[in-house]
C-alpha positions, 0 to 999 in steps of 0.5 A: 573587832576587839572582841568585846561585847558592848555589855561587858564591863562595868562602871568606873568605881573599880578604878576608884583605889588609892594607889591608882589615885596616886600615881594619876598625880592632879587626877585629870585622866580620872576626871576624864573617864568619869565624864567619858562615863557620865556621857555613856561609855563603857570600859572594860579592865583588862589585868596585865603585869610586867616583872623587873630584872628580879623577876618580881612583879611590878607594873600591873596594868588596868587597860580600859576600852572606852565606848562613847556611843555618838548619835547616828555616826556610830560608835566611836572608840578611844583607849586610856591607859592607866596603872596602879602597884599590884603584887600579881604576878603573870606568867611569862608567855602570858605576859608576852600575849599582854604585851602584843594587845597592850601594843594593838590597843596602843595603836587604836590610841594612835588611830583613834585620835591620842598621839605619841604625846599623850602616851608619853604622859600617861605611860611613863615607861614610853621606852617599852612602846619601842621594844613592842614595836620592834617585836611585832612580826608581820601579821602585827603589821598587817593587823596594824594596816588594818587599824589604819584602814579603820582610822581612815574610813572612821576619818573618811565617813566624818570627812563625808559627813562634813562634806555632805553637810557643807555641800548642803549648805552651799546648795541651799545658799546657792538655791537662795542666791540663783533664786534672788538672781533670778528675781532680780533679773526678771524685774530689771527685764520689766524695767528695760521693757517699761524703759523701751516702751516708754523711749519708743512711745517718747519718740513717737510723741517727739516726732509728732510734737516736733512735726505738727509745728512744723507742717503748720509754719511749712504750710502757712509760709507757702500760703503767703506767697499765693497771690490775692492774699488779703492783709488780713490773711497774711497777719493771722498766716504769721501769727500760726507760723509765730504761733508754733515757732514759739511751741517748737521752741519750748519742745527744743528747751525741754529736750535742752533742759533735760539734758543740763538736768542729766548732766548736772549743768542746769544754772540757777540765779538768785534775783530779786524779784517781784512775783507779781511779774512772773505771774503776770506773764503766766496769766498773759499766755495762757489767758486766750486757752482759758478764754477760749475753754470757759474756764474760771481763771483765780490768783490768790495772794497770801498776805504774808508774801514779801513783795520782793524775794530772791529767786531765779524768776526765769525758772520760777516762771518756767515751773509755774508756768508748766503747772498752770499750763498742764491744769488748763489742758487737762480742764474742758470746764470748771476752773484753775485756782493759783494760790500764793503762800509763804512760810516766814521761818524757813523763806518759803515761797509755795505755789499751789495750782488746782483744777477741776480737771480730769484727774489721775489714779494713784498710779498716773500720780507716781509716774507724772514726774518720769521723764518722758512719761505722762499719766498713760499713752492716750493722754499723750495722742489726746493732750500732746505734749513731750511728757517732759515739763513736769519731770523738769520742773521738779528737778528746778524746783529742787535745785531752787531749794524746795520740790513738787507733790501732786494729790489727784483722783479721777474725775476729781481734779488735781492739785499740785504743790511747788515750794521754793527757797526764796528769802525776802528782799528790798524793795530798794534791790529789785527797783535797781535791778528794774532800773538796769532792765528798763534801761538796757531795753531802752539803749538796746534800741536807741544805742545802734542809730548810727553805729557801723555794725559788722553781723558775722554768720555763715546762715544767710537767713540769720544775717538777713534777719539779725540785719533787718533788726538792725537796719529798722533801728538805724545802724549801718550794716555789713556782712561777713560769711566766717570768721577769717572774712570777718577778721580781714573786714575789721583790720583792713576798715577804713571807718572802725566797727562800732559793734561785732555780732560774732556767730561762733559756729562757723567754718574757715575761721570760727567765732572764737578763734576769730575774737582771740586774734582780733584781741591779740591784734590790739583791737578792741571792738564791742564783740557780742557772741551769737551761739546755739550752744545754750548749755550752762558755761558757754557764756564763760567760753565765749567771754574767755575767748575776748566776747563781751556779750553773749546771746543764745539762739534763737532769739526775738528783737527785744532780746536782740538789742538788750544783749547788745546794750549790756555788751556795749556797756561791759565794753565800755567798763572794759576800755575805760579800767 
């Protein structure tokens, strides 16, 4: 396009002459050529000279087209313009002709990347640049729209390259991100697979574990009724129906106990308590399912075990007896060793259960503790079983300040460790709270000889039962089907109750809107609360409401007359601040 050949030219030591020199002042174009020249380009010199008003030479001009070769985009071309005093002198026409490629090379300046500024510095004479501009005819101005056109498609390939390689990038970045995606998508799909496998294979278990005790206290119950039924007969129908009433229960507590876990309402208490109790009663109902399987049944003490810790011995009780209760299922023969340790400096208490059963893999293992999950399906055709009790023991071990691990190979056994935080305690402490235990049993039972007692329940099967109960130990009953009947019952008495036993779920007039206006009446009966609502704070609800005891349903007799007993004394403490 300019006419030069890229062998053309020489290198930069032509522009190396003093006059030159000086007029470039602290010399940063020079330096710029030489790495211009050190980096690959070519100049070619080009002599031009402008005479003053005297018709004398005076401004020579050496033109050097610089060509920088850059990898595989071509060739990329900036002009610098230098000059330096010569006596040359140029004809006029020729001058002109100078003058019109000083302009064009000018123009590749601006094209190319060199503005207005730059040619302001290295021409000091910009004032001649407007008289060039003004004299260009129209195929300058063509010429000019050329070199424009060059510029943008100079601009436009390296905006095309940008682009291309952005586009690139992204599409690599985009192919890794859809690729992760993608992955990830496809594992959660496993996991909702798994998740509904295991809800549908959960259900189906439910409604067995929950119709099988079911069927058995349906049917023994019709079998009571049948005439000719020996004594004999009717106690052990009552024991089945018994038997699996209470398997029932803890199914109903585990799906209860789950959901307090999942909604971070689960309640531990801190008592002291002596491990031998809790022990004994583990050993006195899984006594009869070792007697009857064959097995060798071993509790070993540490001596290091302090007689008395702190601890809740409820859940205590409910851990360990889940741990032992899983050994003896899943062991036809051979034995199940409970090992008691403790650790001094850190008030750990550790229950080791192991058996000789039929062991796990190490995937049955990392999936025992899952909700709703035990080692696989057949186990829970074969055991039974909700696949419950060991998740919910892990999670009370933990909120009791320790965990449970569990080491297992088929065929081979398992072993399972619970650890507890439970600091020791006086022996002074538990014997008290032994005291309060013997003694609330003992007045439970005593207390309601006599008392006039007021059972409130809209079940009929509940009154009759909680008034059997009642009238066995000697108290004088009467019965109110709601909450509004209730509260007419006590205002309009002509002998005052002695005792309220206030279901809190009813219709008409609720349990506690029905304690609130007897309290807001001035009336201060002994009011014991009777709810289903076994979640932790409802004890709290019904103490607010004017409750001065409370107990959870269902509930066996000693239960019963305990829960009355600490209510009458909490009434007592009440009346007499």
């Amino acid at each position: 396009m300019s006419g030069w050949r890229l062998d053309i030219g020489c290198g930069p030591d032509a522009l190396r002459d003093a006059a030159f020199a000086q007029s470039l002042g602290p010399g940063a174009w020079w330096s710029d050529v030489a790495s211009f020249w050190t980096n690959g380009g070519r100049y070619m010199p080009r002599v031009d000279c402008l005479q003053n008003e005297a018709g004398q030479p005076d401004w020579p001009w050496i033109i050097a087209l610089v060509v920088l070769t850059l990898g595989v985009i071509g060739f990329y071309l900036r002009i610098f313009a230098f000059w330096y005093r010569s006596y040359m002198s140029e004809r006029p026409d020729d001058r002109n002709k100078r003058m019109m490629e000083l302009a064009q090379i000018f123009l590749w300046c601006a094209v190319c990347g060199y503005g207005m500024s730059v040619l302001m510095f290295v021409w000091p004479a910009y004032r001649l640049l407007a008289v060039f501009l003004v004299v260009l005819n129209i195929w300058s101005w063509r010429f000019v729209a050329r070199i424009k056109d060059f510029g943008i498609a100079l601009r436009a390939n390296r905006l095309e390259r940008e682009l291309r390689e952005n586009l690139e990038e992204q599409n690599e970045r985009l192919e890794r991100e859809v690729a992760d995606r993608t992955r990830q998508f496809e594992e959660a799909a496993r996991e909702a697979e798994q998740a509904n496998a295991f809800k549908s294979a959960f259900l189906a278990n439910m409604s067995h574990e929950l119709r099988t005790p079911l069927t058995a206290i349906n049917g023994y119950s019709e079998l009571i009724y049948r005439s000719g039924t020996s004594l004999s007969e009717l106690r052990s129908y009552g024991e089945t129906i018994n038997r699996n009433g209470q398997h029932l229960l803890e199914v109903i507590n585990d799906i209860l106990d789950l959901s307090k876990i999942e909604a971070g309402r689960i309640e531990i208490e801190q008592v002291a308590t002596r491990l031998g109790r809790p022990l004994e009663d583990v050993s006195s109902v899984l006594k009869p399912r070792v007697a009857q399987k064959g097995l060798t049944f071993e509790v070993e003490f540490d001596p290091a075990v302090p007689p008395v810790v702190v601890i809740d011995p409820t859940r205590f009780r409910q851990v360990v007896l889940n741990l032992v209760g899983n050994a003896v299922k899943f062991t036809e023969s051979g034995f199940v060793r409970i090992s008691i340790a403790y650790e001094t400096a850190t008030s750990t208490l550790s229950v080791t259960v192991t058996d000789s059963g039929i062991g796990m893999t190490a995937v049955q293992a990392r999936r025992v503790f899952n909700a709703f999950t035990q080692g696989d399906a057949s186990m829970a055709r074969q055991y039974g079983g909700t696949g419950l009790g060991l998740s919910i023991s892990r999670e009370l071990a933990r909120r009791m300040g320790g965990d449970i691990t569990v080491e297992s190979a088929p065929g081979e056994g398992s072993t399972f460790v619970a650890t507890f935080h439970a600091p020791p305690s006086t022996v002074e402490d538990v014997d008290q709270s032994s005291a309060v235990v013997h003694r609330t049993t003992r007045v439970g039972v005593e207390v309601v000889g006599g008392r006039r007692v007021l059972v409130v329940d809209d079940g009929p099967d509940n009154r009759r039962l909680i008034a059997f109960h009642l009238q066995k130990a000697g108290a004088v009953i009467e019965i109110a089907e709601n909450g509004r009947e209730a509260v007419d019952k006590i205002v309009g008495a002509e002998l005052p109750f002695d005792l309220v036993l206030m279901d809190m779920q009813m219709p008409v007039l609720d349990g506690y809107g029905a304690t609130r206006e007897l309290r807001e009446r001035g009336i201060h009966v002994p009011i014991v609360a009777l709810t289903a609502h076994a979640m932790k704070g409802d004890d709290d609800t019904c103490r607010v409401a004017g409750c001065d005891g409370y107990i959870a349903k269902p509930f066996k007799a000693t239960e019963l007359f305990i829960g009355i007993a600490r209510a009458l004394e909490c009434a007592e403490n009440r009346q007499a601040a």
